[in-house]
Backbone as CSV, one residue per row, in Angstrom:
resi,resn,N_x,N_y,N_z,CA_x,CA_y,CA_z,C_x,C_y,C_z
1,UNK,-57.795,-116.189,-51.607,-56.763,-115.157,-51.556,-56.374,-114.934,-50.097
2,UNK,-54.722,-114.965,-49.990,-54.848,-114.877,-48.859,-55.039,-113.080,-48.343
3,UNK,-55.162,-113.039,-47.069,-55.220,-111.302,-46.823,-54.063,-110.885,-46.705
4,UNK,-52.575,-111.472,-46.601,-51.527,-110.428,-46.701,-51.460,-109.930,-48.438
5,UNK,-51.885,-110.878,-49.348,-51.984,-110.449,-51.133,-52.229,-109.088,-50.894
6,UNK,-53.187,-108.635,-50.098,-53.781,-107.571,-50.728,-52.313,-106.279,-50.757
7,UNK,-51.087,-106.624,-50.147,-50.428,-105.888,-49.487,-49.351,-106.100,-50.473
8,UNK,-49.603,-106.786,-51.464,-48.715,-107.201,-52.693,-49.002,-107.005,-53.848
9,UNK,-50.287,-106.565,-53.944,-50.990,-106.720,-55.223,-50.762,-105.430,-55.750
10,UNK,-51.579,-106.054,-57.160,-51.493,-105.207,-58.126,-52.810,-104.100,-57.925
11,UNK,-53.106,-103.192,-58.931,-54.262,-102.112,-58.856,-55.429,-103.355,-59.193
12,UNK,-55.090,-103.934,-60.075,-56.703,-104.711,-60.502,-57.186,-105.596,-59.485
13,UNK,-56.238,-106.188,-58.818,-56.356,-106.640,-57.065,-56.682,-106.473,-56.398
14,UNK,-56.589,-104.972,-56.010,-56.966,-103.960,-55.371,-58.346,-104.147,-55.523
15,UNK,-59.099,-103.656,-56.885,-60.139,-103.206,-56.879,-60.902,-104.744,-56.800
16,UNK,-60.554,-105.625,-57.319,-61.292,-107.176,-57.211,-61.518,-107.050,-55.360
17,UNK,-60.727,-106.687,-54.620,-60.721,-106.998,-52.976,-61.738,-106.245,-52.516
18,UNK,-61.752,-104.552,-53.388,-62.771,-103.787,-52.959,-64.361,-104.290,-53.253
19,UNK,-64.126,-104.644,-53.937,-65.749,-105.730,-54.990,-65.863,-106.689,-53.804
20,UNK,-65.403,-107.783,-53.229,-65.253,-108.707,-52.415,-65.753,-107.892,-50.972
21,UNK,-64.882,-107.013,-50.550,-65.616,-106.337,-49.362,-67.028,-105.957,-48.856
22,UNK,-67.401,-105.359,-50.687,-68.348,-104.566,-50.837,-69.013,-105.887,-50.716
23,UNK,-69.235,-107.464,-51.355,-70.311,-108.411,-51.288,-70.120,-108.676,-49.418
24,UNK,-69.545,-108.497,-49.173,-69.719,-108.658,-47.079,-71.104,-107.888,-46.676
25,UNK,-71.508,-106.420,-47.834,-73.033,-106.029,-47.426,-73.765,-107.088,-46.706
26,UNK,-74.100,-108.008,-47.411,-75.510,-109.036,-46.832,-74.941,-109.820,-45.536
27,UNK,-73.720,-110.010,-45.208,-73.399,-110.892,-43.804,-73.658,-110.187,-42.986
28,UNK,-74.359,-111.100,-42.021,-74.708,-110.524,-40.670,-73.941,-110.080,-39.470
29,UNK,-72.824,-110.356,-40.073,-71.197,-110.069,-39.617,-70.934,-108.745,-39.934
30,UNK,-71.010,-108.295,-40.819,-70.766,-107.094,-41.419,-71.410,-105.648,-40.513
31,UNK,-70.180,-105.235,-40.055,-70.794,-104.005,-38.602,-70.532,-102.775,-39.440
32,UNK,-69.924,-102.047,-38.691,-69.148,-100.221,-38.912,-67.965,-100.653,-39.382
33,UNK,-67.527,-101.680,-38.956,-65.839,-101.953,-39.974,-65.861,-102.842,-40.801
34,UNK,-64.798,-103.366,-41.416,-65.000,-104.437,-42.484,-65.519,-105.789,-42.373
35,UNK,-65.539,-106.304,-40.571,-65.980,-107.234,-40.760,-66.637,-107.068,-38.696
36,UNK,-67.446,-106.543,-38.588,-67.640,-106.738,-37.029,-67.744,-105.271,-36.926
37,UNK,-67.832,-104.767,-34.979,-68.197,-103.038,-34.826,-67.115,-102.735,-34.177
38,UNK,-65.693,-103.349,-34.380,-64.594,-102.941,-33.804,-63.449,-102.959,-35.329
39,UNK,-62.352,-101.875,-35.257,-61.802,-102.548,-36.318,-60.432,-103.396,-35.985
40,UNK,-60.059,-104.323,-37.215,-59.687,-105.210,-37.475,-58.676,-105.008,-38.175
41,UNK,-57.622,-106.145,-39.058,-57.021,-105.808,-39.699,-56.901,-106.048,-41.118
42,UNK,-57.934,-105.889,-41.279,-58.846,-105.876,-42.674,-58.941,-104.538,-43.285
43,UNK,-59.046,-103.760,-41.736,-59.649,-102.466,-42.147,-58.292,-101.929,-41.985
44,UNK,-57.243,-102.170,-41.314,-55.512,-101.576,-41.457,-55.539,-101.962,-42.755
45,UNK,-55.540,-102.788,-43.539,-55.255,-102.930,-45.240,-55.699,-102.180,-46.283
46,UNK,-57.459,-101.491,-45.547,-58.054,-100.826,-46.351,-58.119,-100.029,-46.550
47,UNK,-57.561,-98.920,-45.436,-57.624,-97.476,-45.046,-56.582,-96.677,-46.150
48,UNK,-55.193,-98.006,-45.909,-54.270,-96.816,-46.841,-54.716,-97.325,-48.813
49,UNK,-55.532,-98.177,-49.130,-55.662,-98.616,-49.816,-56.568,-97.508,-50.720
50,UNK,-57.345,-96.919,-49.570,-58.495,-95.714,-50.367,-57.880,-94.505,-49.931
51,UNK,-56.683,-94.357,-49.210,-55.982,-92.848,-49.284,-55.586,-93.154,-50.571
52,UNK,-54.741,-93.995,-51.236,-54.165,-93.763,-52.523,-55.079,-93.612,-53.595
53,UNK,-55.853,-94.664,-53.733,-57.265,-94.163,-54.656,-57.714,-93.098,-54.558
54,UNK,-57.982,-92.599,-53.410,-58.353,-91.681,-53.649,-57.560,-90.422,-54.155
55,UNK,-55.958,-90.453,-53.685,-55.045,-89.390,-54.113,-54.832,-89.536,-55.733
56,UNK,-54.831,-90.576,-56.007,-54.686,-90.848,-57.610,-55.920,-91.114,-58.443
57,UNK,-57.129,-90.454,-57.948,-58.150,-90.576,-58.449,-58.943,-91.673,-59.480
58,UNK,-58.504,-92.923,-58.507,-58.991,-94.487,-59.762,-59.519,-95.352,-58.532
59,UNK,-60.831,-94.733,-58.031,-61.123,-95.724,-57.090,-62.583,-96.299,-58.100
60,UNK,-62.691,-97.775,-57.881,-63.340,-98.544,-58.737,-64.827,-97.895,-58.623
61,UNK,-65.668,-97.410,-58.160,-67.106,-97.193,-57.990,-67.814,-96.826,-56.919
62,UNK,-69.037,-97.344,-57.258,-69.767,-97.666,-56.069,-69.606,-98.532,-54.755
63,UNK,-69.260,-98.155,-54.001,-68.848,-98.963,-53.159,-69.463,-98.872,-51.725
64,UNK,-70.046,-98.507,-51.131,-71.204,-97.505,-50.416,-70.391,-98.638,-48.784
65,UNK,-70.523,-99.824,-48.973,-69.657,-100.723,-47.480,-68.657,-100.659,-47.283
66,UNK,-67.930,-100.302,-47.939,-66.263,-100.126,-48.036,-66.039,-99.113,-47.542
67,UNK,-66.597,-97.513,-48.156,-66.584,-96.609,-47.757,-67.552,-95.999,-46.247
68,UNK,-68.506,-97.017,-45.816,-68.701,-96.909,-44.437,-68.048,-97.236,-43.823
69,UNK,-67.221,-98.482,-44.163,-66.280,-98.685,-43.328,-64.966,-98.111,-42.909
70,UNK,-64.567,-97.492,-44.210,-63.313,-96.334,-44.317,-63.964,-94.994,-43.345
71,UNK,-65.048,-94.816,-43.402,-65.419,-93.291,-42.837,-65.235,-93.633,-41.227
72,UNK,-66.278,-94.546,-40.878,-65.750,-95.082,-39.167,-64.229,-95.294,-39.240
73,UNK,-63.513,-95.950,-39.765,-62.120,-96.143,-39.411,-61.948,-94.161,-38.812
74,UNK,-61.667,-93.377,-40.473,-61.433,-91.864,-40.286,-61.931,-91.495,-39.022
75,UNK,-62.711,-91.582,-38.252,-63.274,-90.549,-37.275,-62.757,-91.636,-35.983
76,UNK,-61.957,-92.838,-35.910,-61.146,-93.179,-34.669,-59.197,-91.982,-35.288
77,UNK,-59.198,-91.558,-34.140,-57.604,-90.987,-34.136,-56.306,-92.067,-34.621
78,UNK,-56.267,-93.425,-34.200,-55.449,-94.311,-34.467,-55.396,-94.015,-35.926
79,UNK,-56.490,-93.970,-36.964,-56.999,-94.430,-38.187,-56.369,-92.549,-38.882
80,UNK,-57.328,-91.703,-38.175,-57.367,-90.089,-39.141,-55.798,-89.991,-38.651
81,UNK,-54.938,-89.729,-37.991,-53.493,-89.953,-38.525,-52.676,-90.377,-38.975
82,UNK,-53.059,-90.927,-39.884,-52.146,-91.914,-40.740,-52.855,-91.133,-42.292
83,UNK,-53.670,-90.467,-42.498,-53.694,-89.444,-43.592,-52.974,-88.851,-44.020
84,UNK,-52.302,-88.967,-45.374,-50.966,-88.776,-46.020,-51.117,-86.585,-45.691
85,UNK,-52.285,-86.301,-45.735,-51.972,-85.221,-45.540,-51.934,-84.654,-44.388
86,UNK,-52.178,-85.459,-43.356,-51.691,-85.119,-41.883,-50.651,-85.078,-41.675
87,UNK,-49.291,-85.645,-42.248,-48.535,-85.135,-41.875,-47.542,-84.043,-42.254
88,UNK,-46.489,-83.702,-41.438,-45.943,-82.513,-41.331,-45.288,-82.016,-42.620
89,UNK,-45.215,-83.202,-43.574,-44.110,-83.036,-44.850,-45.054,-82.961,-46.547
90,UNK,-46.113,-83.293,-45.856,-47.170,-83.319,-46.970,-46.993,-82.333,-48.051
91,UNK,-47.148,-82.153,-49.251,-47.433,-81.023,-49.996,-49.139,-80.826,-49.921
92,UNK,-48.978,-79.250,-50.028,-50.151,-78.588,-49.594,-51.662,-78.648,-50.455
């Protein structure tokens, strides 16, 4: 698959990519971001991928690497502004 798909895909896509991330656990590659301790643009694909899951409440599971990696993204500024409810037009 290539990595722009993920930016095309469908929901079941989605969650197959999140499954795929989540097997990166065991690589020794595997840092604070999706793939290394800097982020990447793996982790630009993923960030808005679990704002919507999460706003539409259908995120696939357990996912415990994905979501370490989403939480480090959140706590760089580049990453926590781009939170649909950060901005100025958001409903409340």
């Amino acid at each position: 698959m290539r990595l722009d798909h993920c930016f095309r895909s469908s929901a079941p896509d989605r969650v197959r990519i999140a499954i795929a991330l989540e097997r990166l656990a065991g690589d020794s590659r595997t840092g604070r971001f999706c793939h290394g301790d800097t982020p990447m643009l793996a982790d630009c694909g993923l960030v808005p991928q679990i704002h919507s899951a999460q706003r539409f409440e259908c995120w696939p599971g357990d996912v415990p690497t994905v979501m370490r990696g989403f939480d480090h993204c959140m706590r760089l500024p580049a990453f926590a502004s781009t939170r649909p409810s950060a901005h100025p037009d958001a409903p409340p």
